[in-house]
C-alpha positions as CSV (number, residue, x, y, z in Angstrom):
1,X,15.9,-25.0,22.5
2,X,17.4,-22.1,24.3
3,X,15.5,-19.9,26.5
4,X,16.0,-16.8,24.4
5,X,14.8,-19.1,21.0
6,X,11.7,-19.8,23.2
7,X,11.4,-16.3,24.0
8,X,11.9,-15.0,20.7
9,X,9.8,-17.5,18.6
10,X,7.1,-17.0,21.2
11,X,7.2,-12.9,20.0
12,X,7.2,-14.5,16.9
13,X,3.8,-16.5,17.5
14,X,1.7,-13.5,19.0
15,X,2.3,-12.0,15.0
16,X,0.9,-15.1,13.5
17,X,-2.8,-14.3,11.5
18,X,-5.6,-16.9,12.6
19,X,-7.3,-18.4,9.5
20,X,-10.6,-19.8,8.7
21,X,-9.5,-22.9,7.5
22,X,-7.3,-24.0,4.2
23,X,-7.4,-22.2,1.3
24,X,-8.8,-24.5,-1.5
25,X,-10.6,-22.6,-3.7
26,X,-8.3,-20.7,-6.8
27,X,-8.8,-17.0,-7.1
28,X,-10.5,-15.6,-9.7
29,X,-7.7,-13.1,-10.3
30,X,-6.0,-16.0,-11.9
31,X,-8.9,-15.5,-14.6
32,X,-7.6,-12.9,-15.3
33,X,-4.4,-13.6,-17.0
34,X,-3.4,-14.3,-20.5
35,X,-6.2,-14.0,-23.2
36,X,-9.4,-12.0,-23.3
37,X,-12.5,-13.7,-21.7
38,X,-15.4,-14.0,-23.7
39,X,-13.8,-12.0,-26.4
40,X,-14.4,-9.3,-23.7
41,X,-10.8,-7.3,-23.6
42,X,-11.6,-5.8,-20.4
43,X,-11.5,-9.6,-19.2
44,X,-7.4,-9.2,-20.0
45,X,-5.7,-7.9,-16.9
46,X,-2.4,-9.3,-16.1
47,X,-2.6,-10.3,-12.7
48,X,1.4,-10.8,-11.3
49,X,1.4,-9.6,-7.7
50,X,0.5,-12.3,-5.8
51,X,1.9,-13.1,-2.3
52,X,2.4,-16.2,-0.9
53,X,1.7,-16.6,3.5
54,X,5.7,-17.4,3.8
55,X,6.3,-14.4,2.5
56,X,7.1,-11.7,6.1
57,X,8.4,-8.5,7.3
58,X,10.9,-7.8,9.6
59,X,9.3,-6.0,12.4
60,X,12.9,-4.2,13.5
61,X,14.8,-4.5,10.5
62,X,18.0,-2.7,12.1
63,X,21.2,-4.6,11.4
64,X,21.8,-4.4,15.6
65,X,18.6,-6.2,15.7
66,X,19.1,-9.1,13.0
67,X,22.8,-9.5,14.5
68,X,21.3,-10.4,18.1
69,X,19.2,-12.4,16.9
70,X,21.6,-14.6,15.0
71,X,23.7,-14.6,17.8
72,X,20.8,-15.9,20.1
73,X,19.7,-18.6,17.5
74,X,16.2,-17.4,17.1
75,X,14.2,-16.5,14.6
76,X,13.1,-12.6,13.8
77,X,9.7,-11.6,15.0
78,X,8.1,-10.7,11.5
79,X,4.9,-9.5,9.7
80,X,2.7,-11.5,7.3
81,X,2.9,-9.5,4.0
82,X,-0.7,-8.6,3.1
83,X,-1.6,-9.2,-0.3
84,X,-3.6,-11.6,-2.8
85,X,-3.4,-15.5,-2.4
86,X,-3.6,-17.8,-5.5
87,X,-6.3,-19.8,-3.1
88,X,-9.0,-18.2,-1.0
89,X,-11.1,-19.2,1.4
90,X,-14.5,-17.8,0.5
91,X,-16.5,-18.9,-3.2
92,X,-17.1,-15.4,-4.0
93,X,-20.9,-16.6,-5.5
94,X,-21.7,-17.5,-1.7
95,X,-20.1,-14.8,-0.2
96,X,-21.7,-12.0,2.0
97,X,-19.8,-9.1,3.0
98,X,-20.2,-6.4,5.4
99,X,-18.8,-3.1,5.9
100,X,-19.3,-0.4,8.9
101,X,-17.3,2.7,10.2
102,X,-17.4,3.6,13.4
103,X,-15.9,5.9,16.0
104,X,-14.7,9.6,14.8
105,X,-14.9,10.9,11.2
106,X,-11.8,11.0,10.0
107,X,-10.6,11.9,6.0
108,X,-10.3,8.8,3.8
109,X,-13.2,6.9,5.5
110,X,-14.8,6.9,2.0
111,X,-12.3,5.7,-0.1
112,X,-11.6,3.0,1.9
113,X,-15.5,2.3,2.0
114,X,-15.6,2.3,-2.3
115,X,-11.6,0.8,-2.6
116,X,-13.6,-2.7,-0.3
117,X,-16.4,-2.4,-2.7
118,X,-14.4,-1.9,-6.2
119,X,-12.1,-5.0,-5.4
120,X,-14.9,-7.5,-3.9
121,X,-17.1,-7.2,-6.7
122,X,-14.5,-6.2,-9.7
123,X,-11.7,-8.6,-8.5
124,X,-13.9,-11.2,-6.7
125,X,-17.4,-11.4,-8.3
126,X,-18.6,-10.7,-5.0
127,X,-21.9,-9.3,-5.8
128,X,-23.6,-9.2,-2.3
129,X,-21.9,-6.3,-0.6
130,X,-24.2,-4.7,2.5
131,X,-22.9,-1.4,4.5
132,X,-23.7,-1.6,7.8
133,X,-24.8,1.9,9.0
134,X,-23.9,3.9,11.9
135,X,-21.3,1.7,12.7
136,X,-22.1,-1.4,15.4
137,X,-25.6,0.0,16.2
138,X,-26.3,-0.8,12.8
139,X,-26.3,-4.9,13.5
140,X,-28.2,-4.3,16.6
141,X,-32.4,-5.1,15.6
142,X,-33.5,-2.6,18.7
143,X,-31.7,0.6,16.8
144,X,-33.8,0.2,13.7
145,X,-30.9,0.9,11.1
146,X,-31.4,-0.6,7.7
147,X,-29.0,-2.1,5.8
148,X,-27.4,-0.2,2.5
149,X,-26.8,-2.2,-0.8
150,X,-23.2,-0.9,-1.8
151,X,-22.6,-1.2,-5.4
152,X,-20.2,0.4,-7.7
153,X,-22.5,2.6,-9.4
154,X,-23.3,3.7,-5.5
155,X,-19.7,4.2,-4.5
156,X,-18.6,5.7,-7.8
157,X,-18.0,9.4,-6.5
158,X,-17.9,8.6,-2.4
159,X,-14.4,9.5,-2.3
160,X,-14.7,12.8,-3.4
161,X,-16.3,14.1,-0.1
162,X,-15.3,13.7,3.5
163,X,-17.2,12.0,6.3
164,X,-18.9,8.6,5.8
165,X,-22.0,7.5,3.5
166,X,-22.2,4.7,6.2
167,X,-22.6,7.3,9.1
168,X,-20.5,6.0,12.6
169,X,-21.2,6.4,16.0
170,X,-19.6,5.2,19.4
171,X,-21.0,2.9,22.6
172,X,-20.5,-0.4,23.5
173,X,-23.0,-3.0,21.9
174,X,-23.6,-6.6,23.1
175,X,-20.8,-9.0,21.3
176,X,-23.5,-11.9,21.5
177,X,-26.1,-9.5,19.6
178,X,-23.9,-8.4,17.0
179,X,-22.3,-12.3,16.1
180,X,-26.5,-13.1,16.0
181,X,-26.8,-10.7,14.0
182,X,-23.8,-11.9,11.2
183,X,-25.4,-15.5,11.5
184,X,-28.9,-14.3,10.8
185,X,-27.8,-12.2,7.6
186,X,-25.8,-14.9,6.2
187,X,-22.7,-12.4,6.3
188,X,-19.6,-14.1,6.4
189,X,-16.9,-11.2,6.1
190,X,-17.3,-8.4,8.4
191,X,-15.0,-4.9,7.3
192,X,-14.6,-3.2,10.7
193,X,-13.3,0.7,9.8
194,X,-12.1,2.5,13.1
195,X,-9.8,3.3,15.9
196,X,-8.7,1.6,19.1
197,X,-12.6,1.2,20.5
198,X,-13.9,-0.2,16.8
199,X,-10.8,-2.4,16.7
200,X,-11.5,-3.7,20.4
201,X,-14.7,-4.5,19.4
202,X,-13.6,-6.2,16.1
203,X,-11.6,-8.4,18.3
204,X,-14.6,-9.5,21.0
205,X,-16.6,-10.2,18.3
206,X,-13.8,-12.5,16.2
207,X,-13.3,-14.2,19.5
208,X,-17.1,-14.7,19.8
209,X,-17.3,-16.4,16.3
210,X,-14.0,-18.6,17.3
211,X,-16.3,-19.7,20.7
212,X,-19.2,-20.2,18.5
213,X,-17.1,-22.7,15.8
214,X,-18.8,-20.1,12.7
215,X,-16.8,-19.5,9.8
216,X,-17.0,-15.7,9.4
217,X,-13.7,-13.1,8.7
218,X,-13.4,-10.4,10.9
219,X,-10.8,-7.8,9.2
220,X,-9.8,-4.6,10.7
221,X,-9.3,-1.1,8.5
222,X,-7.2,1.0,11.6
223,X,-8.9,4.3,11.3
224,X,-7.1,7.2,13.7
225,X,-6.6,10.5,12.9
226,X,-4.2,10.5,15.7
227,X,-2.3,7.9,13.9
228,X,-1.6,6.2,17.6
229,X,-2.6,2.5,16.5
230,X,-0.2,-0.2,17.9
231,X,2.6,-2.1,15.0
232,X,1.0,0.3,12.4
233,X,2.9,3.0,11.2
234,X,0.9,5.3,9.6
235,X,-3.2,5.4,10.0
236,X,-5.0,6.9,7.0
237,X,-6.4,10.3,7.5
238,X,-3.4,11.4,8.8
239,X,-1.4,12.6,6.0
240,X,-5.0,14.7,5.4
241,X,-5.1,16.0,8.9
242,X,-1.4,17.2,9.0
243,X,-1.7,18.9,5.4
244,X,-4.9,21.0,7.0
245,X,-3.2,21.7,10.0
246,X,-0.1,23.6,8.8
247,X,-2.5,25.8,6.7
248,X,-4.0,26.7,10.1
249,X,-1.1,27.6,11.8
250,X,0.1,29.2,8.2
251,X,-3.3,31.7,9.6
252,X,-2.4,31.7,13.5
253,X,0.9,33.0,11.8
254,X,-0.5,35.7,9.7
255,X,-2.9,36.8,12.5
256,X,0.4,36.9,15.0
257,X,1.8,38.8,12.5
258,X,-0.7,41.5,12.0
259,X,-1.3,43.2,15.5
260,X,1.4,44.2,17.5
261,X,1.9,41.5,21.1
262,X,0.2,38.9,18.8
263,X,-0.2,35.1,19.3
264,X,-1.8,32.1,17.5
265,X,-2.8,29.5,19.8
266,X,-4.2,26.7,17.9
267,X,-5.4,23.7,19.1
268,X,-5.1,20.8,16.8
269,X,-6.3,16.7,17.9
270,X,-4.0,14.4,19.9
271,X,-6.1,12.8,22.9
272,X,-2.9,10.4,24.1
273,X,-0.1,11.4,21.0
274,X,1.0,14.4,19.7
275,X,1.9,12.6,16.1
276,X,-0.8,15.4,14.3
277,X,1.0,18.8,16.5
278,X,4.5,17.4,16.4
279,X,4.1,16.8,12.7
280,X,2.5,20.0,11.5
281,X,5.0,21.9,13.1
282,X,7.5,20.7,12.0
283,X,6.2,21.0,8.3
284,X,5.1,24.7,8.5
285,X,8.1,25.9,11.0
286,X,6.0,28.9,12.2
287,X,5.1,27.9,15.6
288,X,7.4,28.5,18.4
289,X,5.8,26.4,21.3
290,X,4.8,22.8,20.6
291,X,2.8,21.2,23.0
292,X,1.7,17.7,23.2
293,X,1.0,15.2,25.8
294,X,3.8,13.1,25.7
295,X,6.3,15.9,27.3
296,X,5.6,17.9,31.0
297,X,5.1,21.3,31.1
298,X,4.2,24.1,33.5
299,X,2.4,27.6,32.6
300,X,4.2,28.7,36.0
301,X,6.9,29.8,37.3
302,X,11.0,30.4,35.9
303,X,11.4,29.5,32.4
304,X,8.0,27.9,31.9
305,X,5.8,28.7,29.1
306,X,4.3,32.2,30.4
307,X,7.5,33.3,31.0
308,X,9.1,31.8,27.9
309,X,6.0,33.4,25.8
310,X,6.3,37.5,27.3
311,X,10.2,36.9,26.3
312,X,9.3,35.8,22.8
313,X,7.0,38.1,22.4
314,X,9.2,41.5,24.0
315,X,11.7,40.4,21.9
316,X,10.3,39.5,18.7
317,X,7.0,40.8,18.8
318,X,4.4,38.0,18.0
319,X,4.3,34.4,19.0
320,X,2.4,30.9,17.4
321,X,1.5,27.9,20.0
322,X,0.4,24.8,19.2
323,X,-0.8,22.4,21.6
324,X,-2.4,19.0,21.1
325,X,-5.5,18.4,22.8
326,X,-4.7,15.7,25.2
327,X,-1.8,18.2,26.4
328,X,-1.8,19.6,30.1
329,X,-4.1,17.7,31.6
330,X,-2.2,17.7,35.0
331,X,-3.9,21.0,35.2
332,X,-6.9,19.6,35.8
333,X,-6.4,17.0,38.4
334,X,-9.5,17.0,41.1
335,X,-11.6,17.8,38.6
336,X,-14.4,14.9,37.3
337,X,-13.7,12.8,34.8
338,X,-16.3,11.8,31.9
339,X,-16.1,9.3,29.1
340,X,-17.6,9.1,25.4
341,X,-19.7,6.5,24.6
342,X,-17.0,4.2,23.7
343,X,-15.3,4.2,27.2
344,X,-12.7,7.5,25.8
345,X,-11.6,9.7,28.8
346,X,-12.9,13.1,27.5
347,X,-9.9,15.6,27.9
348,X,-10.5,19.0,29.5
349,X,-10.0,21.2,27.0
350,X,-6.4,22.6,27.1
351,X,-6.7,25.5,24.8
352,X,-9.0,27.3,26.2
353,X,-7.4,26.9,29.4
354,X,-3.9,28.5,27.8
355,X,-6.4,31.1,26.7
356,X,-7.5,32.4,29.6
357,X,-4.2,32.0,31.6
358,X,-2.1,34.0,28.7
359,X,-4.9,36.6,28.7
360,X,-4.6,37.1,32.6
361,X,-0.9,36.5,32.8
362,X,-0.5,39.8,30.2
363,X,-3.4,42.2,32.2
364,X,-0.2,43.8,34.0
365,X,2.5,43.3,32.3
366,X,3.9,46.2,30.3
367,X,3.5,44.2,26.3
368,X,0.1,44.4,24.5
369,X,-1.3,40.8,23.7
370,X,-3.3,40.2,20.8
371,X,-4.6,36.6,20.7
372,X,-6.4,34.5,18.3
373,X,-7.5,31.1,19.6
374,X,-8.0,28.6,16.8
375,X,-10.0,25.4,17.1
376,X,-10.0,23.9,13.4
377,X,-10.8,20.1,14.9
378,X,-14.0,19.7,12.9
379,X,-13.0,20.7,9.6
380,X,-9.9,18.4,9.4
381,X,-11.9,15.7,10.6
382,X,-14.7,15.9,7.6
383,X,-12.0,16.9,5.3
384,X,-12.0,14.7,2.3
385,X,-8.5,13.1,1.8
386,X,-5.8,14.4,-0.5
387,X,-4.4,12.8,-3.0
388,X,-1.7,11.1,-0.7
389,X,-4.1,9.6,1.5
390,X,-6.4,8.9,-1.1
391,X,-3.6,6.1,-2.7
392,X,-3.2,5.1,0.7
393,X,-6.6,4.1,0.9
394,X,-6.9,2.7,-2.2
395,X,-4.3,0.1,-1.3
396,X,-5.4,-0.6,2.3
397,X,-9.1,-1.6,1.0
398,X,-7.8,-3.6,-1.8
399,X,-5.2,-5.8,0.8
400,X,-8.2,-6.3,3.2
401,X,-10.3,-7.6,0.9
402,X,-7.7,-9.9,-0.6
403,X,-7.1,-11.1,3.3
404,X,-10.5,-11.7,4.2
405,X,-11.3,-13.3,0.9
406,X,-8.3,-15.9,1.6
407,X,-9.9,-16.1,5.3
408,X,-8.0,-14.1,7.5
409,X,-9.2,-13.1,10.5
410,X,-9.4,-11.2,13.6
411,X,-6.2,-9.3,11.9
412,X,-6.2,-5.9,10.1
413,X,-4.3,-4.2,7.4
414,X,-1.6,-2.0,7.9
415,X,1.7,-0.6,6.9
416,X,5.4,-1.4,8.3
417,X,8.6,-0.7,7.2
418,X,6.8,0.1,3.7
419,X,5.1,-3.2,3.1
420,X,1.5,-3.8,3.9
421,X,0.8,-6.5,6.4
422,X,-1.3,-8.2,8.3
423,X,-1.5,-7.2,12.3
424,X,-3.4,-9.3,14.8
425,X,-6.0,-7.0,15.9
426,X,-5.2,-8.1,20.3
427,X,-1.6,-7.0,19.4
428,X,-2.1,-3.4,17.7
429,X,-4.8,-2.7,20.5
430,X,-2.2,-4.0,23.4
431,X,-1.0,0.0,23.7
432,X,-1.5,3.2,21.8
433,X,1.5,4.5,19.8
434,X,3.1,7.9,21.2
435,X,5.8,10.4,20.2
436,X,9.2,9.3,21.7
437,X,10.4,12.2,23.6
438,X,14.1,11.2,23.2
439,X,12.9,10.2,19.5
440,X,13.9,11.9,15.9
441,X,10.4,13.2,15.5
442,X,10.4,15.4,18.6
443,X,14.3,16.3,18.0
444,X,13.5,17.2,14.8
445,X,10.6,19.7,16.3
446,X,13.0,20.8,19.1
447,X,15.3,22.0,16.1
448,X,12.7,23.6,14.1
449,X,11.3,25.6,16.6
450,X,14.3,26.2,19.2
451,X,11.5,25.4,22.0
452,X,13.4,25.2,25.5
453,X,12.3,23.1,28.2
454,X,8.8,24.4,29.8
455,X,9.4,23.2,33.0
456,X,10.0,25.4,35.7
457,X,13.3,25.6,37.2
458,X,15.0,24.3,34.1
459,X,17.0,26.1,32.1
């Protein structure tokens, strides 16, 4: 075998799914074909769609891509298509599920919540369905957090509000408590909902219950309103976020408008991408300044964004930034860091900072400034999710419950290159996702908005 087959088919082998075990059991969506059960004609629901584990995804499915590696001899690194398995793992009159959200609210946290608890017990007879409240702290005795019974009767209308019936929270809880925990209430599926810190947890305790020899599926959701989660393409939430962001800078916009010297500053979430700024943007085309923390700037100096802003404004009379919250925090340096409960740097907060420095910056200069400083992070957050998002969280809870039914673990469900698939959860947390500066995303905003460089200096 060649070096670059080894090299390739050992990229290939990080994107393998771990299993419980071998699948011997037939699913009862096979039930479900052909005639009427019981006389019952609800019982008659065609059941085609099944997906076999050969069945993969091209991770890069350029034609550059598949050419080298023909040339090389090796195989493609690929995906395992998410999906239902003629055989599962689990007998769904034995099995024992859990699900908890954790981390930030974000929209769609609910529908993904009833979509788990619609296709375990409609699909899968699974009648013993527990949510885990507050997130981890909710397997942890000490907290005191009882358990919820999750039926569909209870999750019936979830989806039309935003937040979590399950409640979430951050912090680091003992892996060894937690995996107690799973033992002592019989649960052998786990749901983890959340972003990089629930998904690094998911992955401590899967590796706990692999030392331990138990037989219990550990199977991610990646919840980021960022949408900066490793080998997934797009989180849920964030179609939601992005839809109620360009109506905020739709008002930044109007309120620029109105007074003469006016500009919108809105802040809009980002801690590490700028996927949420970048993208609203570019779908409103009202802002003129996009900034987001994947590209320098300076508020100083020749042709950075003070000087760039009293030319916009002199010349055209109003002005709309919009700058992601993790932006600028150069600014800062010397100052003391602090960190969330989850171990999250907590970013400084940028737009306030641009706040103050365009308000002094314009105290002698001969232009009025009018500014209106626009924070709308909490309401997109406990935003219920739009209809987009709502379909995308349909699917995502129906694939991980056919993967953990079938076994799967210490994997979660995502999207790539429009197929669902299943992730190793170590591999998506290996490095957040960012905007590529030399990327079509940022071009594309570049375009929209004619923003020049912001660094000093440059022209």
């Amino acid at each position: 075998m060649s070096k670059a087959t080894q090299r390739h088919g050992q990229a290939h082998d990080e994107l393998n799914i771990e299993s419980l075990g071998p699948t011997k059991i037939d699913s009862p969506l096979l039930a479900k074909r052909g005639a009427p059960k019981d006389g019952n004609p609800s019982e008659a629901i065609a059941w085609e769609a099944f997906t076999d584990d050969s069945q993969r995804v091209l991770k890069d499915a350029t034609l550059a891509s598949l050419a080298k590696f023909q040339e090389e001899g090796a195989v493609p690194a690929c995906f395992e298509e998410a999906g239902a398995r003629r055989k599962i793992y689990f007998d769904p009159s034995k099995s024992r599920a859990g699900i908890l959200t954790a981390g930030g609210l974000c929209p769609g946290l609910n529908d993904v919540i009833r979509s788990l608890v619609m296709t375990l017990f409609y699909r899968y007879g699974v009648q013993n369905i527990l949510g885990v409240k507050y997130g981890y702290q909710g397997l942890i005795p000490s907290y005191g957090h009882s358990l919820m019974q999750l039926t569909p009767a209870s999750v019936a209308e979830i989806h039309q509000f935003g937040g979590t019936v399950l409640g979430s929270s951050r912090g680091n809880q003992s892996i060894e408590e937690l995996v107690d925990s799973l033992e002592r209430l019989n649960m052998n599926i786990l749901f983890c909902i959340g972003g990089d810190g629930t998904l690094k947890g998911a992955n401590m305790v899967a590796e706990e219950i692999k030392n331990r020899g138990l037989k219990i599926a550990i199977v991610g959701i990646p919840k980021t309103i960022d949408n900066d989660i490793g080998l997934v393409s797009r989180s849920f939430g964030f179609e939601t976020a992005v839809a109620v962001a360009t109506e905020v800078i739709r008002s930044a916009h109007t309120e620029a408008l109105g007074a003469p010297g006016g500009v919108g500053l809105v802040k809009l979430m980002g801690r590490d991408s700028g996927f949420i700024a970048s993208t609203a943007a570019l779908a409103r085309g009202d802002a003129n300044f996009v900034l987001i923390p994947e590209i320098d700037f300076d508020v100083d100096g020749p042709g950075a964004l003070l000087e760039r802003l009293y030319w916009r404004i002199k010349n055209r009379g109003h002005a709309v930034i919009v700058v992601a919250e993790g932006a600028g925090q150069k600014f800062f340096a010397g100052e003391a860091q602090t960190t969330d409960a989850s171990g999250n740097v907590l970013h400084k907060d940028i737009g306030q900072y641009l706040a103050e420095r365009i308000k002094n910056f314009f105290k002698d200069k001969d232009l009025e400034l009018n500014l209106k400083y626009l924070d709308p992070s909490y309401i997109i957050r406990s935003a219920p999710a739009n209809s987009t998002d709502q379909v995308f969280c349909s699917f995502l809870g129906q694939k991980a419950a056919h993967a953990a039914m079938a076994g799967k673990t210490n994997c979660l469900v995502g999207q790539w290159n429009d197929h669902f698939v299943h992730v190793p959860i170590a591999m998506a947390i290996k490095a957040r996702k960012k905007v590529d500066p030399m990327g079509e995303l940022w071009n594309s905003v570049l375009e929209r908005t004619g923003q020049p460089s912001l660094k000093a200096g440059e022209a």
